[in-house]
C-alpha positions as CSV (number, residue, x, y, z in Angstrom):
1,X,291.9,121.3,115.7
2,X,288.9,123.5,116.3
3,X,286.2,123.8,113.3
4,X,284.9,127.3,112.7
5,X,281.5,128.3,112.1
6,X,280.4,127.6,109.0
7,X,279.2,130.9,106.7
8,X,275.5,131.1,105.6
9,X,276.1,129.5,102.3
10,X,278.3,126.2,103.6
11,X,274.6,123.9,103.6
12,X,274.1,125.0,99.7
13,X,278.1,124.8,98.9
14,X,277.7,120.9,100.3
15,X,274.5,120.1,99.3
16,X,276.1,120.9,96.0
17,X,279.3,118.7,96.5
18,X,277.2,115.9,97.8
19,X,275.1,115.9,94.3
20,X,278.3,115.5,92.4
21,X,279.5,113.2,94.8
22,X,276.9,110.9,93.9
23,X,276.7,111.6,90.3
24,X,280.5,110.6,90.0
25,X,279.5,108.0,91.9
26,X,276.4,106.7,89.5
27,X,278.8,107.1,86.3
28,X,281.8,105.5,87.8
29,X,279.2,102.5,88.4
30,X,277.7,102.9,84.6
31,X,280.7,103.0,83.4
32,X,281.8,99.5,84.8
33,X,279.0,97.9,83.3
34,X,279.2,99.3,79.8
35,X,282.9,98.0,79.7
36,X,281.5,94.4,81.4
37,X,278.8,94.6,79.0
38,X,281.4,95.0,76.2
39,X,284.0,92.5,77.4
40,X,281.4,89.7,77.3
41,X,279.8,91.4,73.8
42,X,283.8,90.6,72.6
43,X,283.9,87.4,74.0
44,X,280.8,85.9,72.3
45,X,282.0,87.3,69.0
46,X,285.1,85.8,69.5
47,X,284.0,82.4,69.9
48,X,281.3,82.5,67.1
49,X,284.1,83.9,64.7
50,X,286.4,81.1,65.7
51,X,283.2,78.6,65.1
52,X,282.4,80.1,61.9
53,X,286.3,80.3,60.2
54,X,287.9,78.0,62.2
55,X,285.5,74.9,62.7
56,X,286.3,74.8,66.8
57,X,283.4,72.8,67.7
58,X,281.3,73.0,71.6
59,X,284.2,72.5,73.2
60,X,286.0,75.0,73.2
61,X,283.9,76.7,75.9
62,X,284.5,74.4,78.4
63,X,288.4,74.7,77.6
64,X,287.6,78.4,77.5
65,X,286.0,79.2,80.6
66,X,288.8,76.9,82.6
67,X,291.4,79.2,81.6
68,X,290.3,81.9,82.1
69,X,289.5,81.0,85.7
70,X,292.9,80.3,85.9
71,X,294.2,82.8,84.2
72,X,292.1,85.4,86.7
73,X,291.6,83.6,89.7
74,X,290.0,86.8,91.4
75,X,287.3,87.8,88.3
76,X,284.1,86.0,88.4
77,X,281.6,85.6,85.1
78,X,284.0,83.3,83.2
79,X,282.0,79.8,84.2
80,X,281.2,77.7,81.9
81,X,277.0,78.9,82.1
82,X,278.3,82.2,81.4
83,X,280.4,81.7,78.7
84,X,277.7,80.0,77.0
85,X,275.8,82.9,77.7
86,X,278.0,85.4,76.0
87,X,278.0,83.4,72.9
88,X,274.2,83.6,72.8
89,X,273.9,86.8,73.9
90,X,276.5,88.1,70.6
91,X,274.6,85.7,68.6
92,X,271.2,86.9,69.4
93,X,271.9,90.4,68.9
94,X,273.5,89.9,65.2
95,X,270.5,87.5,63.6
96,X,269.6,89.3,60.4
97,X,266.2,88.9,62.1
98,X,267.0,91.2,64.8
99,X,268.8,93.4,62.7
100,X,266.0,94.1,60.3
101,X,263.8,94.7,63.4
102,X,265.7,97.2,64.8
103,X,265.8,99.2,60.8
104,X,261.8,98.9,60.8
105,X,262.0,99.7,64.6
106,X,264.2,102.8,63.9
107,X,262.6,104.0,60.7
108,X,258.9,104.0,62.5
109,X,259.9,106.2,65.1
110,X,259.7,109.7,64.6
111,X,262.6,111.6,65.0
112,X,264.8,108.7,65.7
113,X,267.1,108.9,62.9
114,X,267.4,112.7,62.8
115,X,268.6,112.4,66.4
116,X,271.0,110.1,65.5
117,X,272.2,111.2,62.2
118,X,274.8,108.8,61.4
119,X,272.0,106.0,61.6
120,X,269.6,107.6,59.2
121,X,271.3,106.6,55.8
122,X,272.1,103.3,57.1
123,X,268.2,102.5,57.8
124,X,267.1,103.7,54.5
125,X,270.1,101.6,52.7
126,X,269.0,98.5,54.9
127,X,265.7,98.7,53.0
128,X,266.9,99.0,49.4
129,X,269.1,96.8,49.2
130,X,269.2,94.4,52.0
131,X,272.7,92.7,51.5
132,X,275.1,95.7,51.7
133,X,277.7,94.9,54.3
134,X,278.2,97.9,55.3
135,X,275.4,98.9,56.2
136,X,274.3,95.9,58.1
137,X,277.5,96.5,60.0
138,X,276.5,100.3,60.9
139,X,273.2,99.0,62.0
140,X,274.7,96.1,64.0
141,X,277.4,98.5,65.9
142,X,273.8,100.7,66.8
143,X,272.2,97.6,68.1
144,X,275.8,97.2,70.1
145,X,275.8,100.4,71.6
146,X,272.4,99.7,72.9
147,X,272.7,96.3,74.1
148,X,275.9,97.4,75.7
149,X,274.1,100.4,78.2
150,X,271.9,97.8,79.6
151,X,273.4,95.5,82.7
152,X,274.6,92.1,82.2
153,X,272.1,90.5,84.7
154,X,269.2,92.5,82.5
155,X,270.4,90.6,79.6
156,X,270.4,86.8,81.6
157,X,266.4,87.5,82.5
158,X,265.9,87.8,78.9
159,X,267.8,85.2,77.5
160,X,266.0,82.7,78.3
161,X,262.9,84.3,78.0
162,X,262.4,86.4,75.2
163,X,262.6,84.7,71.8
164,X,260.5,87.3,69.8
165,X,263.0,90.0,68.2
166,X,260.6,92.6,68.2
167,X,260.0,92.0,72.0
168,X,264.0,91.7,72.6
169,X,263.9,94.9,71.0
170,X,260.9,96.6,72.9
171,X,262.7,95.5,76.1
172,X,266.0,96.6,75.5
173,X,264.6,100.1,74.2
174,X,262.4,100.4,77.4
175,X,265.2,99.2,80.0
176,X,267.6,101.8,78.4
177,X,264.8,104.5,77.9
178,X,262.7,104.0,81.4
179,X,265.7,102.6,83.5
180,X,263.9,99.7,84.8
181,X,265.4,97.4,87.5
182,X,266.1,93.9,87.3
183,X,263.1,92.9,89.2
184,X,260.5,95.3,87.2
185,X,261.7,94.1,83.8
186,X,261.0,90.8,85.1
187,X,257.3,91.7,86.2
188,X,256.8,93.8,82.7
189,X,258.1,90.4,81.3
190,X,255.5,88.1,83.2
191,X,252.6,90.7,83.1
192,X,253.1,90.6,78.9
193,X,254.1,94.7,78.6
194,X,254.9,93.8,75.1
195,X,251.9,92.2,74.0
196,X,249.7,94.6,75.9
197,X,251.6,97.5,74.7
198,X,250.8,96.0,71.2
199,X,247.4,95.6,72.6
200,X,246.8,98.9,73.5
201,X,248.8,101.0,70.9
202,X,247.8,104.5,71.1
203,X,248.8,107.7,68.7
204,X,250.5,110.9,70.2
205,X,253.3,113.2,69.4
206,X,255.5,113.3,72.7
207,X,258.7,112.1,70.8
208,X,258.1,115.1,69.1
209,X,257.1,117.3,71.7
210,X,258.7,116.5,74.8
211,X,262.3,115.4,75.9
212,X,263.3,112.0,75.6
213,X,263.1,111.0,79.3
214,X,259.5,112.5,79.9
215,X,258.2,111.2,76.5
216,X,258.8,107.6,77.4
217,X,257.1,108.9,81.0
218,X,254.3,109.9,79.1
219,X,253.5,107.1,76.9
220,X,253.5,104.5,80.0
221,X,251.2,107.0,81.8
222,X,248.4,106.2,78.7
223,X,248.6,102.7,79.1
224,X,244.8,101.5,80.1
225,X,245.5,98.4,81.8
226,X,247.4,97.6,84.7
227,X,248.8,93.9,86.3
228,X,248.2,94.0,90.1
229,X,248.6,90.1,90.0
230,X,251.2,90.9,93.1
231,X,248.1,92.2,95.3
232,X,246.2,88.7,94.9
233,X,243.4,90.3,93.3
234,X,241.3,87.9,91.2
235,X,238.1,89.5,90.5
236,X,237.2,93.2,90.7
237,X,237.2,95.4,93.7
238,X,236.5,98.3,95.4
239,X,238.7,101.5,94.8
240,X,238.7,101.7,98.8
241,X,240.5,97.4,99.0
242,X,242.6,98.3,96.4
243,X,244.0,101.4,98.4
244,X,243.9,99.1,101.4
245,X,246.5,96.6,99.7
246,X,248.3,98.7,98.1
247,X,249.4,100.6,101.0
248,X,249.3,97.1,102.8
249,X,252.2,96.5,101.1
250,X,253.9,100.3,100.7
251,X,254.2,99.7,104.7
252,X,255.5,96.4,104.7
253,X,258.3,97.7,102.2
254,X,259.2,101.1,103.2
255,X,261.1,99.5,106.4
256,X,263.2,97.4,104.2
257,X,264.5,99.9,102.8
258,X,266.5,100.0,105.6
259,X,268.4,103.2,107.8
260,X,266.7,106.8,106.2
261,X,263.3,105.0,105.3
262,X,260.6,105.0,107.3
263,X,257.0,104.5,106.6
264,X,255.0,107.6,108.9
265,X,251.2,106.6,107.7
266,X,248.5,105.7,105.7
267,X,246.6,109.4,105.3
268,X,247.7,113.0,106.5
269,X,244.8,116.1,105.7
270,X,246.3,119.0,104.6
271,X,244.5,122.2,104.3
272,X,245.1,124.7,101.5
273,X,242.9,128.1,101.0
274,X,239.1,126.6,100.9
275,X,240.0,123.0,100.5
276,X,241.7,119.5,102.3
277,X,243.7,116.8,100.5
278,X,244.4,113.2,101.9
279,X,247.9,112.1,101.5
280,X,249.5,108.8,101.5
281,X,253.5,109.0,102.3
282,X,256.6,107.5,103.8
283,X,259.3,109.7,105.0
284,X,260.9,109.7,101.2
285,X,257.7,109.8,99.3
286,X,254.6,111.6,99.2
287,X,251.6,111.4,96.8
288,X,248.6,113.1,96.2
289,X,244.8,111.1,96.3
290,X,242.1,113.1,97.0
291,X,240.5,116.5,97.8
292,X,237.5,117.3,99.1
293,X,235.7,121.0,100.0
294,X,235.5,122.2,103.2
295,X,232.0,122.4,104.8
């Protein structure tokens, strides 16, 4: 079968397909996780219920997690770690301690409840009178649906880490907000984001102002301090060794990347109207540093 020659507009027309392509692709893959997420939410609820009416003591998670291997020989997650893990992960989540962080969480930021209307009653209710069920159960189904759009192996870094409610909250909120990855949520664990964003509180409007995804862009662009403890750097330096490591280790990582990555060099001069800029890149990437005049 022959191909013919494709009209002007074909590159556009599958440029276009491509996107959507890979959009499908990226919800398809969300979409898995919010129902994984969810399946091991149930679980831990399940068991803590069972606990709580029932009197089924520690055991029953061994027993637990052995039948559902056998019962689904071809699913993992159901060992006996990671039942133990769903059970804390419900448990943590529903702690009236939690819960009355996420109404003071809620009710600080501006414009969170008129965005989400159905949580703005429940939040002042929470306040006035603190034992209506529910409204602890409204508030604990919004706490779900966030916990829930965050991956499972998110959740595992922090279990065993993060103890503080108000940090288990400022995490979860950034992770869903700033869609960090597995390994930067555990550098902004170790660096202390929490404590330094606590540190280093500053006042601005962009909730207000800007869209969601750009004002959370915005507000980690203030922060004053940065942790470079990955560049070995113990003492201060000069701005020209701390380009020289960074970029020391842009090159190193660009390759391993793997096939459509490659890392072309350090600086490139490019000349617009009266003046030159110095650019660091990769084939992907390309950032701006510094201009100077031309003589």
């Amino acid at each position: 079968m022959k191909l013919t020659a494709p009209t002007p507009d074909y590159p556009a027309f599958l440029a276009e397909l491509k996107n959507r392509i890979s959009a499908a692709r990226l919800n398809a893959a969300r979409a898995v996780n919010h129902e994984l997420v969810l399946l091991y939410w149930d679980i831990g609820a399940a068991i803590v219920v069972k606990q709580q009416t029932a009197g089924w003591g520690d055991a029953v998670v061994e027993r637990l997690a052995a039948d559902l291997r056998a019962g689904f020989p071809g699913m993992r997650g159901f060992s006996v770690g990671n039942i133990w893990r769903m059970r804390q992960f419900y448990q943590l989540h529903t702690q009236p301690e939690f819960l009355a962080q996420a109404a003071r969480e809620l009710k600080a930021t501006p414009g969170a409840t008129t965005k989400n209307k159905i949580l703005a009653q429940p939040v002042r209710d929470l306040e006035v009178t603190p034992g209506a069920t529910a409204t602890k159960e409204i508030l604990a189904q919004a706490v779900r649906d966030l916990v829930i759009a965050i991956p499972w192996g998110h959740h595992v870094f922090m279990l065993g880490r993060i103890s503080d409610p108000a940090a288990r909250l400022y995490y979860l909120r950034a992770t869903a907000q700033l869609g960090w990855s597995r390994p930067i949520l555990l550098n902004q664990i170790k660096a202390g984001a929490y404590e330094r964003a606590l540190k280093n509180k500053k006042t601005h409007n962009f909730a207000l102002a800007l869209p969601k995804h750009f004002a959370g862009q915005a507000d980690e662009m203030l922060k004053s301090s940065y942790n470079l403890e990955f560049l070995g750097l113990g003492r201060a330096v000069r701005e020209r060794d701390l380009e020289e490591r960074l970029v020391s280790h842009l090159q190193r990582f660009i390759p391993e990347l793997g096939y459509g990555f490659c890392f072309i060099g350090r600086q490139h001069r490019l000349a617009l109207g009266r003046k030159e800029y110095s650019w660091t890149c990769s084939s992907t990437t390309v950032s701006l540093k510094r201009s100077w005049p031309l003589i």
